[in-house]
C-alpha positions as CSV (number, residue, x, y, z in Angstrom):
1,X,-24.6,-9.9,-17.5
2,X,-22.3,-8.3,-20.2
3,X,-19.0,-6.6,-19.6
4,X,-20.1,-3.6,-21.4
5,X,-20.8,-1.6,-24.9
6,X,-19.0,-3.8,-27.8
7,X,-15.6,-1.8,-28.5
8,X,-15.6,-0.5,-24.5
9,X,-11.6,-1.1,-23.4
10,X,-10.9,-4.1,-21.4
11,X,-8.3,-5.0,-19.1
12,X,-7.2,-7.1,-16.4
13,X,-10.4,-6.1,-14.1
14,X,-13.1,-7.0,-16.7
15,X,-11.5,-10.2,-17.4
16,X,-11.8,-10.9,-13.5
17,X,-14.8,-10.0,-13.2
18,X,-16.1,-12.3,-16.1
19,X,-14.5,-15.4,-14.5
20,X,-15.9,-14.4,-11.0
21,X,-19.1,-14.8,-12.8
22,X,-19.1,-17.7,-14.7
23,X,-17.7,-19.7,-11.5
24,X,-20.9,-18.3,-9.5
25,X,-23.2,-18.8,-12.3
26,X,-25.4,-16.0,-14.1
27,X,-28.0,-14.3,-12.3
28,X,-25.9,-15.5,-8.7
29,X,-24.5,-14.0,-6.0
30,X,-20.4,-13.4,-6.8
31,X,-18.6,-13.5,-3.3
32,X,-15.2,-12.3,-3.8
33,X,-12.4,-12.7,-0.8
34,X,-8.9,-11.9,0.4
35,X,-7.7,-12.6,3.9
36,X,-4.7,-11.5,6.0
37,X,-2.7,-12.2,8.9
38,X,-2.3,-9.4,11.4
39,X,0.4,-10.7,12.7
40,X,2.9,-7.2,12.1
41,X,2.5,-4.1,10.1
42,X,0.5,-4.7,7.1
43,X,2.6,-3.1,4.0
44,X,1.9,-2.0,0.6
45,X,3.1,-5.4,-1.1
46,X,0.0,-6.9,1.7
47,X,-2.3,-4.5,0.4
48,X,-2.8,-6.2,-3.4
49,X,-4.3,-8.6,-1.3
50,X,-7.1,-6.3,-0.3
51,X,-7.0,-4.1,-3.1
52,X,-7.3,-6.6,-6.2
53,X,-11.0,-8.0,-5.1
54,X,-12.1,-4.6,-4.4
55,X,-11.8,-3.7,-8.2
56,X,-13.5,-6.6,-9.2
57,X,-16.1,-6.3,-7.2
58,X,-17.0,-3.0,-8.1
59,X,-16.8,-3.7,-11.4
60,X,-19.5,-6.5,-10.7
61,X,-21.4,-3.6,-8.7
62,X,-20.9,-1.5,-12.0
63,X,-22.3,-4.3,-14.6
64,X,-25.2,-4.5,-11.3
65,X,-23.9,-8.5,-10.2
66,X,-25.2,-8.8,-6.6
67,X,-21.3,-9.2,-4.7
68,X,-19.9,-9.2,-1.5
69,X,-16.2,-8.6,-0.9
70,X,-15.7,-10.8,2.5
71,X,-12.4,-10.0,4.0
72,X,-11.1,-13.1,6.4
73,X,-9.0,-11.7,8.9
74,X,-6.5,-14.9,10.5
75,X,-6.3,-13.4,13.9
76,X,-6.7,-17.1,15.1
77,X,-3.2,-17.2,14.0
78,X,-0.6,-18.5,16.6
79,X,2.3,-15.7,17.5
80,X,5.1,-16.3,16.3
81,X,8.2,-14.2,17.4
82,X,9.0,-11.3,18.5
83,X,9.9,-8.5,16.1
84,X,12.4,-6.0,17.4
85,X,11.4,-3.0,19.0
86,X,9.1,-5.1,21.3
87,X,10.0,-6.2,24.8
88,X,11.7,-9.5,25.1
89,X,8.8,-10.7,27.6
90,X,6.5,-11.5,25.0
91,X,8.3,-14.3,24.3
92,X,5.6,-16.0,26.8
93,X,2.9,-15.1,24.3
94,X,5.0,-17.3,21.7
95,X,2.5,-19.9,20.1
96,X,-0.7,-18.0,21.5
97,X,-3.7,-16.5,19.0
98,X,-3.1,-13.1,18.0
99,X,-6.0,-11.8,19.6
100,X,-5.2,-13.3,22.9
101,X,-1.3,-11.4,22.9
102,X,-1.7,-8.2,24.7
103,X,-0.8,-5.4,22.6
104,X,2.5,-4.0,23.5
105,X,2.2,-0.5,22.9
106,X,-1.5,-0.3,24.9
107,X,-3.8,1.4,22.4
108,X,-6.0,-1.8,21.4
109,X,-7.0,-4.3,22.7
110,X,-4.8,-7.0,21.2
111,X,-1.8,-7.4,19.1
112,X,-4.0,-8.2,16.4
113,X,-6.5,-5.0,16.5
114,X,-3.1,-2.8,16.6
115,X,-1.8,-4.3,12.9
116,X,-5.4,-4.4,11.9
117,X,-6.7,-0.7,13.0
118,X,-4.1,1.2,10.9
119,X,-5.2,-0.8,7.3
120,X,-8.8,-0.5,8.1
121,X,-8.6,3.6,8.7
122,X,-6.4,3.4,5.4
123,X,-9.2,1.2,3.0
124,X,-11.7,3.4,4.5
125,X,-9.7,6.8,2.9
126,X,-9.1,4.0,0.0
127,X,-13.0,3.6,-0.7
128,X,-12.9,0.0,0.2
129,X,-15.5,-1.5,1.5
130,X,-15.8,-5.2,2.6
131,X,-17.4,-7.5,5.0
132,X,-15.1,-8.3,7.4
133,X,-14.8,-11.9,9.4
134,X,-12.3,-12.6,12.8
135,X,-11.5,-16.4,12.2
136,X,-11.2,-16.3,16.1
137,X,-14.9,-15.1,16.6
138,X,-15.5,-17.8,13.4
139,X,-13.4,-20.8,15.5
140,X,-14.8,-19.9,18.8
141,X,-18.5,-19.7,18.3
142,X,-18.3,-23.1,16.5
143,X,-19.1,-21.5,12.7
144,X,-17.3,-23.9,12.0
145,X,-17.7,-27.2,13.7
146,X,-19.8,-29.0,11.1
147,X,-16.5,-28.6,8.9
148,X,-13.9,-29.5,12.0
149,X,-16.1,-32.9,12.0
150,X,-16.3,-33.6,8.8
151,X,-12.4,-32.9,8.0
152,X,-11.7,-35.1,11.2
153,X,-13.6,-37.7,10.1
154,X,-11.9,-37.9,6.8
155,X,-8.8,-37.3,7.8
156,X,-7.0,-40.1,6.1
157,X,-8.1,-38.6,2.5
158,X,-6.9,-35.4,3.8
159,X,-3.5,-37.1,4.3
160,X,-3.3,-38.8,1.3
161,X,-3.3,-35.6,-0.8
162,X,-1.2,-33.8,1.8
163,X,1.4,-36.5,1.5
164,X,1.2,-37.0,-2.2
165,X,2.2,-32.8,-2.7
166,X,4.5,-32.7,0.4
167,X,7.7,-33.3,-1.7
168,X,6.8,-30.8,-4.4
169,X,8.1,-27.5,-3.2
170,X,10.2,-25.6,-5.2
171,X,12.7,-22.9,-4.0
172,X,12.1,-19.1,-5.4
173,X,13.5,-19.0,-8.9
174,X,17.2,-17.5,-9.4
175,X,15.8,-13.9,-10.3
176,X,13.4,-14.0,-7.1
177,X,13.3,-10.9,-5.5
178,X,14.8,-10.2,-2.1
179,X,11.4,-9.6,-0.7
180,X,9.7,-12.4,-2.5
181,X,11.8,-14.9,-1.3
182,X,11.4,-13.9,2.1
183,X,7.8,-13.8,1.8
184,X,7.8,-17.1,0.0
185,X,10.6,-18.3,3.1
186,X,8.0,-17.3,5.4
187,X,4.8,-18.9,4.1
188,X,6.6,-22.2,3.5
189,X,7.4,-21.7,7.4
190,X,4.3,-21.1,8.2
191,X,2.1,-24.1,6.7
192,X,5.1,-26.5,7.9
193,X,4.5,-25.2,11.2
194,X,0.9,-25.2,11.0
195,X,1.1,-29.2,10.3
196,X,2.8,-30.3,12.9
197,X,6.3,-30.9,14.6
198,X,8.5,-31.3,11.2
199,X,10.2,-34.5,13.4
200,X,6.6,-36.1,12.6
201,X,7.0,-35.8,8.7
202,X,8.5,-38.9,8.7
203,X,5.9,-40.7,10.8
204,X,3.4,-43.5,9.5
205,X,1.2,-42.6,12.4
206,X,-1.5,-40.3,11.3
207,X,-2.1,-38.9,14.8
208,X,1.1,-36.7,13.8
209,X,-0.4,-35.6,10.8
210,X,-4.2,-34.7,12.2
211,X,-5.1,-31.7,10.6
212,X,-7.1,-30.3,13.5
213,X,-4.7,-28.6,16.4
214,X,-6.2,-27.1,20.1
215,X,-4.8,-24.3,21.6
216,X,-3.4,-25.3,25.3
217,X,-6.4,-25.4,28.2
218,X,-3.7,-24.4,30.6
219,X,-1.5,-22.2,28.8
220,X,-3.0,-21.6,25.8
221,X,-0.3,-22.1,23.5
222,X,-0.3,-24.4,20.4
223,X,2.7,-26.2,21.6
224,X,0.3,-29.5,21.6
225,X,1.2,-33.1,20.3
226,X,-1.9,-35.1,19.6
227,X,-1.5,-38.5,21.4
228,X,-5.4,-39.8,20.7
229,X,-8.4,-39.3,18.9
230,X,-12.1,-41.3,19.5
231,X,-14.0,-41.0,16.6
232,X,-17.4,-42.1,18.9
233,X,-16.9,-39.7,21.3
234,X,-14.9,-36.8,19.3
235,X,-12.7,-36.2,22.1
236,X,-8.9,-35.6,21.0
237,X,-6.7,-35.7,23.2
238,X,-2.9,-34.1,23.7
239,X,0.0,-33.2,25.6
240,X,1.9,-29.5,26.0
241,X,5.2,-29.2,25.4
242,X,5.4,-25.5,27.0
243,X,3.4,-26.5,30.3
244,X,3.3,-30.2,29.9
245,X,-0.4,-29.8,30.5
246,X,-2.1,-33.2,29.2
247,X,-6.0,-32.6,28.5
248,X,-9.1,-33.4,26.1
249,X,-11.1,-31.6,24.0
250,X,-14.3,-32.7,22.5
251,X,-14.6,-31.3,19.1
252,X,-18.3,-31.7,19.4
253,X,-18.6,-28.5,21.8
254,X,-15.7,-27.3,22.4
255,X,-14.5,-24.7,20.1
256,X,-10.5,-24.3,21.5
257,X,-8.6,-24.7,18.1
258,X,-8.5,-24.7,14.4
259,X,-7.8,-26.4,10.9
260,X,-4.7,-26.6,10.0
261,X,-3.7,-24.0,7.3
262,X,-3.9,-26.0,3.9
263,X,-7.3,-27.8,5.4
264,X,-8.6,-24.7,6.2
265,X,-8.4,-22.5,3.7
266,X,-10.3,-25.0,1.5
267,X,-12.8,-25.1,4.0
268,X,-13.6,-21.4,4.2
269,X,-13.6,-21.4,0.1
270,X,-16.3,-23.9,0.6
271,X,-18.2,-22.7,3.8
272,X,-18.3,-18.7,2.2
273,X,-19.3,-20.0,-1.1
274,X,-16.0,-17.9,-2.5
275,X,-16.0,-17.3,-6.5
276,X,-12.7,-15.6,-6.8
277,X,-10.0,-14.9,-4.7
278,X,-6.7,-13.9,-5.5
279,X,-3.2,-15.3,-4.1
280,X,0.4,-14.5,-3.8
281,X,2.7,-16.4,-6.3
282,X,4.4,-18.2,-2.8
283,X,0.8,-20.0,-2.9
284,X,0.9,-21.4,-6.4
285,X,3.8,-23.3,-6.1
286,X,3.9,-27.0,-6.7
287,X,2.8,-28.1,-3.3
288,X,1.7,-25.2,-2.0
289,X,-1.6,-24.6,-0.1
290,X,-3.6,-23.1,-3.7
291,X,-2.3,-26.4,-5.2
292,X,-3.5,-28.7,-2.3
293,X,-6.7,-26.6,-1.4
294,X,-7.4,-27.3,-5.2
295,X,-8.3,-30.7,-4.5
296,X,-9.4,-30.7,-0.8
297,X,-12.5,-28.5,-1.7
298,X,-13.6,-30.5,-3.8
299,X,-13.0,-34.0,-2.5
300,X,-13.8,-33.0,1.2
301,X,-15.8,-30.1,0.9
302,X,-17.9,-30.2,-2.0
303,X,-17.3,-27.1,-3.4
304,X,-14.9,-26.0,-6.2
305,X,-11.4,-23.8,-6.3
306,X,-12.1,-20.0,-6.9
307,X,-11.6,-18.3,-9.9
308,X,-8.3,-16.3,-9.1
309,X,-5.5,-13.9,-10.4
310,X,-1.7,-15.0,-8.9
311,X,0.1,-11.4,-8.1
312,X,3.3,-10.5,-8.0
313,X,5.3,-8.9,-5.5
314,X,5.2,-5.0,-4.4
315,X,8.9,-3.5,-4.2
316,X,10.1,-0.5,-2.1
317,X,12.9,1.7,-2.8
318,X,14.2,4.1,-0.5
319,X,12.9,1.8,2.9
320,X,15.4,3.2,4.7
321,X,13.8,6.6,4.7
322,X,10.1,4.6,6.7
323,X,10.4,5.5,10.0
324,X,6.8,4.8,11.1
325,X,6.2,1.6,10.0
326,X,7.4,-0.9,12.4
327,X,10.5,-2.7,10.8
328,X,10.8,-0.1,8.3
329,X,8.3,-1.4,5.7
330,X,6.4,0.9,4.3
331,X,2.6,1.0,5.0
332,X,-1.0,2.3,3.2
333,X,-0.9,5.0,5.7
334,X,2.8,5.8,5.0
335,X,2.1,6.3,1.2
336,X,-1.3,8.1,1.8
337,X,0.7,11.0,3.5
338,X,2.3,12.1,0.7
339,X,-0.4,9.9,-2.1
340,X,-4.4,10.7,-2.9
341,X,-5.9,7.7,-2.1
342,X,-7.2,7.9,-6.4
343,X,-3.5,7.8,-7.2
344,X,-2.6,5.0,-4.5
345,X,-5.4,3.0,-6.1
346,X,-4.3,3.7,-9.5
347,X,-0.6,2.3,-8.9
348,X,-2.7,-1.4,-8.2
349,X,-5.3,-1.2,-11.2
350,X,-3.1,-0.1,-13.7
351,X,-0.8,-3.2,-13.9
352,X,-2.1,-6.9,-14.2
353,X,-1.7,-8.3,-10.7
354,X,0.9,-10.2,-12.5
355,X,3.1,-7.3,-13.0
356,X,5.5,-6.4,-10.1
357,X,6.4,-2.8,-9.7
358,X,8.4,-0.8,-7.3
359,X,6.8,2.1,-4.8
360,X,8.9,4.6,-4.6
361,X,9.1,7.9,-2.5
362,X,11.6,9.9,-3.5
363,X,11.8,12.2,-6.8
364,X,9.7,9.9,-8.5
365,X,6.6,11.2,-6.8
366,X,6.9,14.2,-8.8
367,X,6.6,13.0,-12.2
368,X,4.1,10.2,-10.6
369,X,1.7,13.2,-9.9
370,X,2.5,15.2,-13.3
371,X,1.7,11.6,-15.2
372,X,-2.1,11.3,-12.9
373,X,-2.8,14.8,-13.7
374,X,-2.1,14.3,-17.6
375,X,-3.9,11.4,-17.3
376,X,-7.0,12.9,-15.7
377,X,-7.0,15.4,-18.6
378,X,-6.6,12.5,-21.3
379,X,-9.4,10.5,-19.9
380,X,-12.3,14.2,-20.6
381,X,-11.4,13.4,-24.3
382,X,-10.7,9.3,-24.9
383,X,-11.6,6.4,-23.6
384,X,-8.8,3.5,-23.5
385,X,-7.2,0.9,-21.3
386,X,-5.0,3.6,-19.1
387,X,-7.6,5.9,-19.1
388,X,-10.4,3.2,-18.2
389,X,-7.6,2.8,-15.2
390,X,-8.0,6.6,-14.1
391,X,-11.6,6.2,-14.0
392,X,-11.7,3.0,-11.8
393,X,-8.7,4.6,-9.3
394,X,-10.9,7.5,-9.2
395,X,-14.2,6.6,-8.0
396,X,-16.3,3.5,-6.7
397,X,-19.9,2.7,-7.0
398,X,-20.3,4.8,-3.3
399,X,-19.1,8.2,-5.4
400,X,-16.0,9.9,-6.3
401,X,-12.7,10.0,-4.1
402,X,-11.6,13.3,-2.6
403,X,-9.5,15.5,-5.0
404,X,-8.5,19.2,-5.0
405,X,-11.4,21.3,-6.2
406,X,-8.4,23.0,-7.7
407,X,-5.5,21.0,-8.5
408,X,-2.1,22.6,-8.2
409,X,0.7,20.8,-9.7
410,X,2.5,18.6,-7.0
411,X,5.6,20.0,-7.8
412,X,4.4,23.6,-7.5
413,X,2.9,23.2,-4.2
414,X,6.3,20.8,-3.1
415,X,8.9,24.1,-4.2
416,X,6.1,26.4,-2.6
417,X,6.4,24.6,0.4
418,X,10.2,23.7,0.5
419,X,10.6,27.4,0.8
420,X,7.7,28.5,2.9
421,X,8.6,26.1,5.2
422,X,5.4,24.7,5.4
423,X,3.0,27.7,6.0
424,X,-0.3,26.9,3.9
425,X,-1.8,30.5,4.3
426,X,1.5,31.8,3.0
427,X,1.4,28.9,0.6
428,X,-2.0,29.8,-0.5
429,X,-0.9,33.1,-1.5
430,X,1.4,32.1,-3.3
431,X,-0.8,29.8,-5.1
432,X,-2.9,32.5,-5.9
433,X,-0.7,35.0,-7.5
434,X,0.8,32.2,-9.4
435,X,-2.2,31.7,-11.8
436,X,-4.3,29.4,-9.7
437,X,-7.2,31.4,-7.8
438,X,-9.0,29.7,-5.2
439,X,-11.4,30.4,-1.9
440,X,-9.8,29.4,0.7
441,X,-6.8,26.7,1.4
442,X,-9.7,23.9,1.1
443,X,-9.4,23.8,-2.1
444,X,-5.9,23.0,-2.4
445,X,-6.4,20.0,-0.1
446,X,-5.9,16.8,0.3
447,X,-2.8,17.8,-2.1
448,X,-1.3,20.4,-0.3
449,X,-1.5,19.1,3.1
450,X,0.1,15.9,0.4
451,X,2.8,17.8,-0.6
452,X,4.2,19.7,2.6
453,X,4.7,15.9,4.1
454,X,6.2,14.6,1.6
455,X,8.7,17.9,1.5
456,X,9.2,17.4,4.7
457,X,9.4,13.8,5.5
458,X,11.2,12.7,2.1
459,X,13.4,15.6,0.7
460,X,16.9,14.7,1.7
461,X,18.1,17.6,4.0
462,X,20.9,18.6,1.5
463,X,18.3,18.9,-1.4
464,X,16.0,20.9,0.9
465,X,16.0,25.1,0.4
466,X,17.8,27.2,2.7
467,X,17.1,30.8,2.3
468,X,20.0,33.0,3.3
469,X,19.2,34.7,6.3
470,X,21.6,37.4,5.5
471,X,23.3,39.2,2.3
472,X,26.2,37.1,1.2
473,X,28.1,40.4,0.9
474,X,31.2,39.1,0.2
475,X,29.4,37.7,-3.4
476,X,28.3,40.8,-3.8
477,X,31.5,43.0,-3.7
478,X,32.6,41.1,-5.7
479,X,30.2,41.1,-9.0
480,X,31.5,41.6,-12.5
481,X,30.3,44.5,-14.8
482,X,27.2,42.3,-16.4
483,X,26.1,40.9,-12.8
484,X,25.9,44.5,-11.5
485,X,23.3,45.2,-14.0
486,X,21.4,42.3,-14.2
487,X,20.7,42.9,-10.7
488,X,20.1,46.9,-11.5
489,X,18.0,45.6,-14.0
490,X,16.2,43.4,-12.4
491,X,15.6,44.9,-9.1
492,X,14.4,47.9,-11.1
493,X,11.9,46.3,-12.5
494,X,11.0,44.1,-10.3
495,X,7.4,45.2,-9.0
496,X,6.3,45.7,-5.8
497,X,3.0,44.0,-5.6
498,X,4.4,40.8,-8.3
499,X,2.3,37.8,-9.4
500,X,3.8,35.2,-10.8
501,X,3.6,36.6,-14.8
502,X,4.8,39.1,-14.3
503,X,7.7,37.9,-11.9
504,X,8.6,35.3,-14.6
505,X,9.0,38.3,-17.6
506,X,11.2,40.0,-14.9
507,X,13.5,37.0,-14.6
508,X,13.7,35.7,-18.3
509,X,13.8,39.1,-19.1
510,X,16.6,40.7,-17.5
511,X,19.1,39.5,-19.6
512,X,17.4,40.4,-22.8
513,X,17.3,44.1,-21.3
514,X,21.1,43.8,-20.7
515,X,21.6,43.2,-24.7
516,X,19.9,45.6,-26.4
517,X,16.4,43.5,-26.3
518,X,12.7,44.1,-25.1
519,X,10.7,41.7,-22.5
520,X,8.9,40.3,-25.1
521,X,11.6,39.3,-27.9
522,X,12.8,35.6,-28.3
523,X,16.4,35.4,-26.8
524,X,18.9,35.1,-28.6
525,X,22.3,32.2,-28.5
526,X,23.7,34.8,-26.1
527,X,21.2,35.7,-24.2
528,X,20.2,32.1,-23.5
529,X,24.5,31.8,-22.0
530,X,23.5,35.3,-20.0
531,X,19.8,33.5,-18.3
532,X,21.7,31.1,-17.3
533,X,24.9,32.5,-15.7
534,X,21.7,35.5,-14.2
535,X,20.0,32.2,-12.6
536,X,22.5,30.7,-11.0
537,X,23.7,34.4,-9.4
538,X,20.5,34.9,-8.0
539,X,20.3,31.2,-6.5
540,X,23.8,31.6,-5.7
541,X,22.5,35.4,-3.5
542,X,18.8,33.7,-2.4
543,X,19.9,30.3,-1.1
544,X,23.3,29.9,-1.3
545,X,23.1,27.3,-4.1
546,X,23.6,26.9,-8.0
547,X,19.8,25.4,-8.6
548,X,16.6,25.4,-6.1
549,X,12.8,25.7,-7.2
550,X,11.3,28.1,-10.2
551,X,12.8,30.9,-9.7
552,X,9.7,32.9,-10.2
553,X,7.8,30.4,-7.4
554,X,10.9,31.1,-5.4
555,X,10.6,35.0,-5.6
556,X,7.3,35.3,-5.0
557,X,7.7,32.7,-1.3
558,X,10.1,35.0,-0.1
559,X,8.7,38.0,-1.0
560,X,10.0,41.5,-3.0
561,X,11.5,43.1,0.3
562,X,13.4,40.2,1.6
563,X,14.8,39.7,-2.2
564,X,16.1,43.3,-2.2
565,X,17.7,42.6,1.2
566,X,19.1,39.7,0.0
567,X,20.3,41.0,-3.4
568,X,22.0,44.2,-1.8
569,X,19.3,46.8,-2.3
């Protein structure tokens, strides 16, 4: 089917979309898939993985292309350390599936349904929806042993291309990132480790290299060494290094281990029918597991390679703030606190997945809101690339993502908040006189509930508001002649029931009162010096600073009588 109207914007999504098709063929089924290891917290660089199908495939759902977005979770993953902050003792789990390690913390029922409960809750606020497959419930009701077979059976082709890529990798380039070449570290660690005992790469004997591997009968670990294998009878069999259990297993009805990772992975592509899937960059290196699965599929498994987009890395600056992310890494449910899920979306779908970019939750998140909001307003009037962006962060073919039915800017509701202390009725008022009229303190939300976390959880304590609790009267005995009567001025006319217009004349006006001027005159080169030098006394007499919020927004939280107390009235 067409990508859309001739002259319609296109961008990295539509281009995507059009190769997921023309690998499934018109007028077929597109299956697009990700897959993930819940093997620890799963962070916002992680969540590309889940989050780049998902636009394709509603784009294919938009265009009306029958799609499925099948999300493989590796839970049938071994365990492989322990992280810190978990007990020592779970060094016995060591080698064991993720789903059959206890979950530390006892609030799931595995260490693999804690990492993967938290993401799922997040896509759902996210909108994305996808079909999701355990690779242990896959492995152990024999899904797959059809495939097991026929990879056994031809594992000496399966060797061949293993050994021909094995010398290929290549470290992460000089300008790698700290994270990517941890990531890449890791992955490299993990397919090695996956293939066997790295002793054995040296080894002419193709039991070493047999790309099937049990789990332990005894002990249930992976720690096994295949010693035989009868092609009549299918039975393997192997030894335990943790237990020194020596068993069988007949891979004709037993169902007590898995592929190894770079035979498997093809396999799935093949078994799910998979049109496009995208990968990590550590997975298109020369030798990698995209490069090898390229030509198991097709010589094994009789299917072809996906369509794909590589993406790049997800940075994070101010980590050091993440408390509730284990290890400090920051999460989809971290950034939803203080994010809509239509602006979370949008930081994914407006770059190419090639583009790496940087989350960041400090400041930034200020200006990050005041560019989506200018952006919302852009996309009523044209229709272009960024705006095509909004549009596709903003809604999925289910309907449109929550947003305020009356959107407050984020750093309005932030100052509100930082000097409220976090009160939303008192917010809400606030809100109200200050030119934004609403029911009720619904339709603020989900921003406002947004913005008193992130006030609270990511402004540094010395850039926070403190409201003096008492007259600084030492300030005040000692004022000069044109700081007495601003503050005559200004408390004079000051009303008692104030809004936020009329609170702002009284503040910019002051000063031009003090020279001669009326409210409504533009100020001149002196009475700009004079605003100045007047804003900074009153933040000096509110809260003990030179600078803080608006100082309208600031008036108006505290309220006329506890600014007269404060300014000596």
């Amino acid at each position: 089917m067409a990508r859309g109207q001739q002259g319609d914007p296109v961008d990295w999504v539509t281009r995507a979309a059009d190769d997921a098709v023309r690998h499934a063929g018109e007028g077929n089924r597109v299956t697009v898939a990700s897959g993930a290891s819940p093997s620890g917290p799963i962070h916002l660089g992680n969540l590309r993985e889940f989050i780049t199908p998902h636009f394709v495939a509603e784009e294919l759902r938009r265009r009306g292309v029958p799609v499925r977005h099948l999300h493989s979770w590796d839970d049938f993953d071994r365990f492989r350390k322990v992280p810190a902050g978990v007990p020592a003792e779970w060094a016995e789990h060591i080698g064991r599936p993720l789903t059959a390690v206890p979950d530390p913390w006892e609030c799931h029922a595995s260490w693999a349904e804690h990492f993967k409960a938290p993401l799922q809750e997040s896509l759902r606020e996210l909108g994305v929806e996808m079909e999701e497959v355990s690779q242990t419930e896959m492995y152990t009701s024999g899904a797959y042993r059809d495939q097991v077979l026929l990879a056994v059976s031809r594992r000496d082709e399966i060797e061949a291309v293993l050994a021909k890529h094995r010398t290929k990798r290549v470290a992460p380039a000089d300008d790698a990132s700290e994270q990517e070449a941890a990531d890449l570290a890791d992955s490299v660690a993990n397919e090695d480790d996956e293939e066997g005992d790295p002793s054995a790469a040296a080894s002419a004997d193709a039991i070493a290299r047999f790309p099937y591997r049990p789990y332990c009968r005894e002990c249930g670990r992976d720690t096994v060494t295949t010693t035989a294998y009868d092609d009549a009878t299918t039975t393997l069999s192997y030894t335990c290094s943790s237990c020194g259990f020596e068993g069988t297993t007949d891979l004709s009805t037993d169902t007590d281990g898995k592929l190894v990772w770079k035979v498997d992975w093809p396999m799935r592509w093949a078994y799910e029918s998979v049109n496009f899937e995208p990968a990590g960059r550590d997975h298109m290196t020369p030798g990698s597991s995209y490069t090898v699965g390229t030509e198991l599929v097709s010589s094994i498994f009789d299917w072809r390679a996906p369509a794909r987009v590589i993406y790049a890395f997800v940075g994070f600056a101010g980590v050091q703030k993440m408390s509730s992310s284990a290890g400090g890494v920051p999460t989809a449910t971290d950034a939803l606190r203080i994010l809509e899920s239509p602006m979370l979306r949008w930081l994914y779908v407006r770059r190419a997945p090639t583009q790496a970019f940087d989350i960041d939750f400090g400041a930034s998140v200020v200006r990050l809101y005041d560019e989506w909001d200018a952006l919302g307003r852009k996309a009523a009037e044209k229709s272009d690339v960024a705006t095509l962006a909004w549009q596709r962060a903003s809604s999925t073919a289910a309907g449109t993502l929550p947003t305020p039915a009356v959107p407050v800017p984020f750093r309005t509701l932030s100052s509100v908040a930082d000097v409220t202390a976090g009160s939303a009725e008192l917010i809400s008022r606030i809100i109200e006189s200050s030119g934004f009229p609403h029911d009720s303190v619904d339709d603020l939300e989900p921003r406002l509930t947004k913005a008193m976390q992130w006030t609270a959880e990511h402004v540094p304590a010395d850039e926070r508001t403190n409201v003096r609790s008492a007259p600084d009267t030492e300030r005040l005995s000692s004022l000069t002649e044109d700081e007495e009567l601003w503050l005559r001025i200004f408390l004079d006319r000051l009303p008692a029931e104030p809004d936020l217009d009329s609170v702002t004349a009284v503040v910019y006006g002051t000063p031009k009162v003090a020279r001669g001027l009326g409210f409504e005159d533009a100020p001149t080169d002196q009475v700009k010096a004079d605003q100045k030098d007047f804003f900074r006394l009153l933040y000096n007499l509110l809260v003990s600073a030179d600078r803080g919020p608006r100082l309208p927004t600031l008036v108006l939280a505290l309220g006329t009588e506890k600014v007269r107390h404060l300014l000596g009235a």
